[in-house]
C-alpha positions as CSV (number, residue, x, y, z in Angstrom):
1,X,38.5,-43.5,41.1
2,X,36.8,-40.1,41.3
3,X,38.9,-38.6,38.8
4,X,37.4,-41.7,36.7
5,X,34.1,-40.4,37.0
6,X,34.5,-37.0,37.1
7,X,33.6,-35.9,33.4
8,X,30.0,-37.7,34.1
9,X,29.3,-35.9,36.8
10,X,30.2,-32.6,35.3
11,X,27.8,-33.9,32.7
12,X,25.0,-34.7,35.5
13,X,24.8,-31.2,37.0
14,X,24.9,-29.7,33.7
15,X,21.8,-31.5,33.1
16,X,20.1,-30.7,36.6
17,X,21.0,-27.0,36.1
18,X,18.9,-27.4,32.8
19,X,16.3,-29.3,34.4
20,X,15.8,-26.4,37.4
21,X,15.8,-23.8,35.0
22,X,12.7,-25.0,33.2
23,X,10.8,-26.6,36.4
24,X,7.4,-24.8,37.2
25,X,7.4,-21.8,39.4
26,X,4.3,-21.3,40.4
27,X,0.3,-23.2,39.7
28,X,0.2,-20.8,36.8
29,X,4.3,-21.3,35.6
30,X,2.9,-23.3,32.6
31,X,3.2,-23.7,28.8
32,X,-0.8,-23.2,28.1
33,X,-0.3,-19.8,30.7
34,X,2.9,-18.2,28.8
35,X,0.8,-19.5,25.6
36,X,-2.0,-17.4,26.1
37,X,0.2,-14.7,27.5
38,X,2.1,-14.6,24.6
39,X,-1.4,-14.0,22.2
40,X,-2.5,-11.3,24.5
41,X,1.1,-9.6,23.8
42,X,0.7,-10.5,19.7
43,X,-2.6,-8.6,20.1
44,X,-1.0,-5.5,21.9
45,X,1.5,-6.1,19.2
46,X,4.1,-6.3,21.6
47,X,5.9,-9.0,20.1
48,X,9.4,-8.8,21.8
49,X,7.5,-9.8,25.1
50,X,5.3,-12.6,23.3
51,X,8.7,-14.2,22.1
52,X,9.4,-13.9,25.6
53,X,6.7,-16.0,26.8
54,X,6.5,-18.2,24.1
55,X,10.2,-19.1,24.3
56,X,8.8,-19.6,28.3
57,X,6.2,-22.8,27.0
58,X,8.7,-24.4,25.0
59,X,11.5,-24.1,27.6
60,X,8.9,-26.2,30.3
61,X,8.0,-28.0,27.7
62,X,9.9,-28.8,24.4
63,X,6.7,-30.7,22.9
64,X,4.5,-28.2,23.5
65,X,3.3,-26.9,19.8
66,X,1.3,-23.9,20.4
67,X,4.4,-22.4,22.2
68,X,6.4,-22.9,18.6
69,X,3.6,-21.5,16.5
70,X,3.3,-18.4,19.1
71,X,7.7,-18.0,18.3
72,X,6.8,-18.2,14.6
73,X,3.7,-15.7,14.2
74,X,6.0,-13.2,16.5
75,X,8.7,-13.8,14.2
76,X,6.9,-13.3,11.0
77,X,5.0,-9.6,12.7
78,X,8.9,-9.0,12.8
79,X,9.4,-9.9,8.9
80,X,12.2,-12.6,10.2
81,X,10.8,-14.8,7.8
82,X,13.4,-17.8,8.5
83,X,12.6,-18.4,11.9
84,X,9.0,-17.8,11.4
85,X,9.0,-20.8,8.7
86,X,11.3,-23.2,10.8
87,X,9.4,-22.2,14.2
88,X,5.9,-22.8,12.2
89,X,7.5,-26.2,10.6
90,X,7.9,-27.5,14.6
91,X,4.8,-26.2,15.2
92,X,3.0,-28.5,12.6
93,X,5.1,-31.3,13.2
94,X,5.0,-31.4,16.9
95,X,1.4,-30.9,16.5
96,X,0.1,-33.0,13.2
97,X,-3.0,-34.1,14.8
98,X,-4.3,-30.9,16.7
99,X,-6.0,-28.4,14.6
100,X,-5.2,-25.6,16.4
101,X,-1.4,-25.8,15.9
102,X,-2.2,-27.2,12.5
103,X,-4.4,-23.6,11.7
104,X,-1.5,-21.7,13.7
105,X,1.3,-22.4,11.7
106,X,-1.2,-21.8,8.4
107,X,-1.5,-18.1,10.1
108,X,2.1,-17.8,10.9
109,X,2.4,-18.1,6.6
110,X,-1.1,-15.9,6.0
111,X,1.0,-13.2,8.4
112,X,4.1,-14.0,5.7
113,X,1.7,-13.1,2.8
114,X,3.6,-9.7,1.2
115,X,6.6,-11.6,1.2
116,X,6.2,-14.9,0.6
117,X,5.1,-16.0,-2.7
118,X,3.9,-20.0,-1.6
119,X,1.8,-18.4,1.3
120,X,-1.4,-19.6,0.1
121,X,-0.4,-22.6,-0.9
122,X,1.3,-23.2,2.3
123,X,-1.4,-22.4,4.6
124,X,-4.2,-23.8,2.6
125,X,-2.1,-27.3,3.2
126,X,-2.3,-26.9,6.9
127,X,-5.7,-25.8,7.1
128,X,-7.1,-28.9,5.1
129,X,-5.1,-31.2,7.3
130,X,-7.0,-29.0,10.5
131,X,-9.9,-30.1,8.9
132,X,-9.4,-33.3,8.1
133,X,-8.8,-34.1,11.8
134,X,-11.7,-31.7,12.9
135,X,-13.9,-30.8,9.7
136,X,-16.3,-28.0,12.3
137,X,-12.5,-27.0,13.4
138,X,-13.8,-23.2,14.1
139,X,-10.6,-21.5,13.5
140,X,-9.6,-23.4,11.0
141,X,-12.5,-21.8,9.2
142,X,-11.4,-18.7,10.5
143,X,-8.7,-18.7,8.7
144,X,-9.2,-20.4,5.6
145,X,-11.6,-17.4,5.1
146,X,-9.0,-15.0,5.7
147,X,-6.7,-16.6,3.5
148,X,-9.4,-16.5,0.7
149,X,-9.7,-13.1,1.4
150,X,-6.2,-12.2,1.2
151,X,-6.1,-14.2,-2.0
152,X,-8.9,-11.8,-3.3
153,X,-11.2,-15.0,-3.5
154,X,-13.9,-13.2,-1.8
155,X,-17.1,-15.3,-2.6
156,X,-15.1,-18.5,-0.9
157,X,-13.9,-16.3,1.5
158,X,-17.8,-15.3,2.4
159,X,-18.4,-18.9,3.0
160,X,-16.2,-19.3,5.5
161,X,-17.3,-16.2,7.2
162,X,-20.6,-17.0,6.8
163,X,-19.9,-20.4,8.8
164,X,-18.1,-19.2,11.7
165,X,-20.6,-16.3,12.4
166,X,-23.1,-19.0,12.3
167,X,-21.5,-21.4,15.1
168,X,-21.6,-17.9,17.8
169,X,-18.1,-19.2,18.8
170,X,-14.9,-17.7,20.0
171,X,-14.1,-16.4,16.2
172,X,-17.8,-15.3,15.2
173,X,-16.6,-11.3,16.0
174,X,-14.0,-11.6,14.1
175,X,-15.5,-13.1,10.9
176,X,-18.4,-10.6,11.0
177,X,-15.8,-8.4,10.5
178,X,-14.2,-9.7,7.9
179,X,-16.7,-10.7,6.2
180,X,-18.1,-7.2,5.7
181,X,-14.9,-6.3,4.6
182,X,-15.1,-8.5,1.9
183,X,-18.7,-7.4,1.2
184,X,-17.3,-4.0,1.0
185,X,-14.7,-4.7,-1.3
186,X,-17.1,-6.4,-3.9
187,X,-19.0,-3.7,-4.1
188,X,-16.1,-0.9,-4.4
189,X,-15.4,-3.1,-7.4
190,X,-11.0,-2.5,-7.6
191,X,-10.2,-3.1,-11.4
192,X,-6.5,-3.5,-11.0
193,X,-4.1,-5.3,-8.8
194,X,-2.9,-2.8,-7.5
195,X,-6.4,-1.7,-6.3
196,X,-7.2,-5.1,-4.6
197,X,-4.0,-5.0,-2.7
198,X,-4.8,-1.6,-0.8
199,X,-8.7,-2.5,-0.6
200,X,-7.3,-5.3,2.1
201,X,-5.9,-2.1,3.7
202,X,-7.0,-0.7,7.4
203,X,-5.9,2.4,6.8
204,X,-4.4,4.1,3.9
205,X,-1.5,6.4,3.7
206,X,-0.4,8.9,1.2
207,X,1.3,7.2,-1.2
208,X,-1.3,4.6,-1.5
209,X,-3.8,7.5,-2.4
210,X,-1.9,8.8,-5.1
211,X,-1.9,5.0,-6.5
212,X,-5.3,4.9,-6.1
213,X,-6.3,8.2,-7.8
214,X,-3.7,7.6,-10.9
215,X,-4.7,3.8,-11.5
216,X,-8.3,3.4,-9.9
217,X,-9.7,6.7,-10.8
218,X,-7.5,6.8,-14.2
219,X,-7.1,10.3,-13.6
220,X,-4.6,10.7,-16.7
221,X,-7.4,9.6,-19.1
222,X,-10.1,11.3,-17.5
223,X,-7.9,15.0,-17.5
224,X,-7.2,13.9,-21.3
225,X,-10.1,14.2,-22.7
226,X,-10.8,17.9,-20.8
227,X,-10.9,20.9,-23.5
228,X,-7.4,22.0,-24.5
229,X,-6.8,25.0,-22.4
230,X,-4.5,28.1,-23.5
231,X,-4.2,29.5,-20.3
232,X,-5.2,28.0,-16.8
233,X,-5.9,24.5,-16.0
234,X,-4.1,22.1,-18.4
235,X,-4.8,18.3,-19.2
236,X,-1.8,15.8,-17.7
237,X,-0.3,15.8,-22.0
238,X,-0.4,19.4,-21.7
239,X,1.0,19.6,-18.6
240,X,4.0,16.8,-19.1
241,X,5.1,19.0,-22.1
242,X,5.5,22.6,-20.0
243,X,5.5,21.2,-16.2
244,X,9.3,19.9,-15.0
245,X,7.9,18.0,-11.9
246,X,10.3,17.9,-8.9
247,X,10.5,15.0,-6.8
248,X,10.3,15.4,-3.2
249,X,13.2,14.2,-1.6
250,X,11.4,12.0,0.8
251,X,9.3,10.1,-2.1
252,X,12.8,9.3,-4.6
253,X,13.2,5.8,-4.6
254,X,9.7,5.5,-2.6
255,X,7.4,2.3,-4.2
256,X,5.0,4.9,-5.2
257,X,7.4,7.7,-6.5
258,X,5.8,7.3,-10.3
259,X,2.1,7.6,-8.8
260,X,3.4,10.8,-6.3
261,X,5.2,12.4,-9.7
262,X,1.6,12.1,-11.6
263,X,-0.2,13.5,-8.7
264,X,2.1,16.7,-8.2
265,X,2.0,17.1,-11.4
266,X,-1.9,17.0,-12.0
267,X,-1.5,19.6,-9.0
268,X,-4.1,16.8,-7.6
269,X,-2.1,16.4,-4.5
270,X,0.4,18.8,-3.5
271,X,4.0,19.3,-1.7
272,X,3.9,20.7,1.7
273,X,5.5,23.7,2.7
274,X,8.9,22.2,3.7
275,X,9.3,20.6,0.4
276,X,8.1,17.0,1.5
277,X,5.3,15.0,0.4
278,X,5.3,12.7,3.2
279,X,4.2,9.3,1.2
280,X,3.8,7.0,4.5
281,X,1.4,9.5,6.9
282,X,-1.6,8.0,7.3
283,X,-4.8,9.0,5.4
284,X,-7.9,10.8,7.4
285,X,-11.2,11.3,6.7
286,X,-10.5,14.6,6.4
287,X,-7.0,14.9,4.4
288,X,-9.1,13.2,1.9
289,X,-11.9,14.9,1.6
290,X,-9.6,17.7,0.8
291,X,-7.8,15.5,-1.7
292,X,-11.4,15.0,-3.2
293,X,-12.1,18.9,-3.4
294,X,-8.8,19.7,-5.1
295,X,-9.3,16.6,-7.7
296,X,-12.8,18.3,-8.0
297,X,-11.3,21.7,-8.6
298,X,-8.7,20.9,-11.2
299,X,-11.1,18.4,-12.9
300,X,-13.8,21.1,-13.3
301,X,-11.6,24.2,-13.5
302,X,-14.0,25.6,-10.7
303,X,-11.7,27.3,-8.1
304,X,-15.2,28.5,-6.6
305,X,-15.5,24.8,-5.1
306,X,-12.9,25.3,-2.0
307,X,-14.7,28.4,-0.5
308,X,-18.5,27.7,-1.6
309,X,-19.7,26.3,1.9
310,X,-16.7,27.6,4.4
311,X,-18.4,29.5,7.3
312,X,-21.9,28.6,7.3
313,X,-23.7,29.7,9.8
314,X,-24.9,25.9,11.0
315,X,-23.0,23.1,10.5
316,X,-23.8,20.3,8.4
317,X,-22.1,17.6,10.9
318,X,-22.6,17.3,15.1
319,X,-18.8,17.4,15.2
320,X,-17.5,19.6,13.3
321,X,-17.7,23.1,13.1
322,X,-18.0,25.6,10.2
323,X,-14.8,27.0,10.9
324,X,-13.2,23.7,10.7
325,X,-9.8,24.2,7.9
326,X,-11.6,21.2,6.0
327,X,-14.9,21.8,6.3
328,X,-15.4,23.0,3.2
329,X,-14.5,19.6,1.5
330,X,-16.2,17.9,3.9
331,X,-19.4,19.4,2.9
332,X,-18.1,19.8,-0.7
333,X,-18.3,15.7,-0.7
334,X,-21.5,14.7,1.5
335,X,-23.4,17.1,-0.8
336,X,-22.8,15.2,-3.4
337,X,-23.0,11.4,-2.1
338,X,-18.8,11.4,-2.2
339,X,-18.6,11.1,1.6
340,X,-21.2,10.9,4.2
341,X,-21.8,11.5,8.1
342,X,-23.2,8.9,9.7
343,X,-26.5,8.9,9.7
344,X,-27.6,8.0,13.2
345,X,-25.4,10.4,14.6
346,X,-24.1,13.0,12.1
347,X,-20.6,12.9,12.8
348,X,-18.1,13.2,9.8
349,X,-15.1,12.0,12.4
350,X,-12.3,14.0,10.2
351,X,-9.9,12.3,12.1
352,X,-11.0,8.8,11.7
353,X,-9.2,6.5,9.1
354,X,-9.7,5.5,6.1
355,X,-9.7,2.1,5.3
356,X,-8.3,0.1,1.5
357,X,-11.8,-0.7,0.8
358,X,-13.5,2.8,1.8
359,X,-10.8,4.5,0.0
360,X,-12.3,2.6,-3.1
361,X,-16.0,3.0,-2.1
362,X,-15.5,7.2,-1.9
363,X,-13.2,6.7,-5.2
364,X,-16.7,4.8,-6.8
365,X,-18.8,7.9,-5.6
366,X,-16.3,10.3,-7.2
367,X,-16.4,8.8,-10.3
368,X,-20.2,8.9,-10.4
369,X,-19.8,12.9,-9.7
370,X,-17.6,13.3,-12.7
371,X,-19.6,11.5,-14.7
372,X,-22.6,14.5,-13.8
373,X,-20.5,17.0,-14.1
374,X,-18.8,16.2,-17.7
């Protein structure tokens, strides 16, 4: 008789094992806790951990939809693409009438945006369903602005902003933000595709600088049309026919490694000492100022530029001093409206970043300082 019975049983405990593994701990052992638990780890960027505690909501509760949004955004930070879609999929299913896992799983595809072509499409789907169940949804908004913006449809994108900063709500910060950003990027103008992709950008690197310079700035057709020269400083035609441009091995096969060839070449940005170019360090305020002074240099053929204001005896900025290795360009650039201190404080901050769309801005000023000087 009891061997009769014995399978079910086995079968039983199997499923109160389950059961006590996902039963509440504590008052705060729940999925909403481990939710927001996990968003606070997405933030820190600590997205092992948020899987963690997402993969705690949905284990006390399998319905739970936030915790499956929360395992796909994680999973897209971590570019597995897969399980960000299918985990984003639940999400929207398990939670087709709540707007906020309906605008989660549109960010989980807005995260997937560099390498998923349907993005847009995808998210925008989601987000008009949000809305459709809650038309003042406030992060749908959010987010259909930031998808707009990361489509490069700024002025819709503005809307949005506009809306949420408007309703003083949990997402009003944010969209201020953005929504500067985008105002920004208007007005640095990017021609090219390329430019609108690192205007999105919070801070620049070297690579993308030598993108920027070669495609924004059209330094080849600007050099071009500089007097032939016999000796000294050559145009980029002159210099492709006597310069044979070695590429550093750390930028061969790089994305950029055409743009970092022109730049070397131009002798606009240069090799360091160890024979690197180092295409992925981040960009500083200062680094490119000094960029800006050698493109200066080479563009006028006036070598006098990188020592006219080195060591003067007062400072031009509260925080940095004369003697500063870059100070030169720094001043070299605020005196002519390139780059500025700020004006309340007159710090440069050297070390501060340089964001896609100030990168474009300085790039604007430049041009307007070559167009004086030729």
């Amino acid at each position: 008789m009891f061997k009769k019975y014995a399978p079910h049983i086995s079968f039983l405990t199997l499923l109160l094992i389950v059961s006590c593994a996902t039963k509440p701990q504590s008052d705060v052992d729940t999925p909403e806790y481990h939710f927001k638990a996990g968003m606070r780890a997405i933030d820190n960027e600590d997205y092992q951990q948020s899987i963690t505690s997402f993969q705690r909501s949905v284990d006390l509760d399998s319905k739970f939809a936030l915790g499956y949004g929360g395992l796909g955004l994680a999973n897209a930070y971590l570019k597995n693409n897969k399980n960000a879609k299918d985990f984003a999929s639940k999400c929207a299913s398990r939670g087709s009438k709540d707007p906020d896992a309906l605008s989660l799983s549109a960010r989980v595809w807005i995260t997937m945006r560099d390498s998923e072509k349907r993005w847009f499409k995808r998210s925008e789907d989601l987000l008009e369903k949000a809305l459709k169940r809650d038309k003042d949804h406030e992060g749908s908004q959010y987010w259909f602005g930031v998808a707009y913006l990361y489509n490069y449809q700024f002025e819709e994108a503005e809307d949005y902003f506009r809306t949420v900063v408007n309703k003083r709500g949990e997402f009003s910060g944010q969209a201020d933000s953005k929504w500067k950003l985008s105002q920004k990027i208007v007005r640095a103008m990017p021609g090219t595709p390329v430019g609108k992709k690192v205007a999105l950008k919070e801070k620049i690197n070297r690579a993308d600088l030598a993108v920027l310079f070669s495609e924004e700035l059209k330094i080849g057709v600007l050099f071009d049309r500089m007097p032939v020269q016999s000796t000294g400083f050559q145009s980029p035609s002159q210099a492709a026919q006597t310069a044979n441009v070695t590429i550093p091995n750390d930028s061969k096969g790089h994305w950029a490694e055409t743009w970092i060839k022109d730049m070397i070449r131009y002798g606009v940005m240069n090799v360091e000492p160890d024979g690197n170019f180092y295409p992925d360090d981040s960009i500083n305020r200062a680094t490119y100022a000094m960029a800006v002074q050698r493109l200066l240099v080479v563009a006028t053929r006036d070598e006098s530029l990188e020592t006219k204001y080195f060591g003067e005896p007062q400072s031009r900025f509260s925080d940095v001093p004369s003697s500063h290795f870059a100070y030169n360009a720094m001043a070299l650039c605020a005196e002519r409206g390139i780059m500025q201190a700020d004006m309340m404080t007159g710090r440069f901050m050297p070390t501060g970043p340089v964001t896609g769309a100030d990168a474009l801005l300085i790039i604007r000023g430049l041009q307007s300082s070559l167009r004086m000087t030729f």
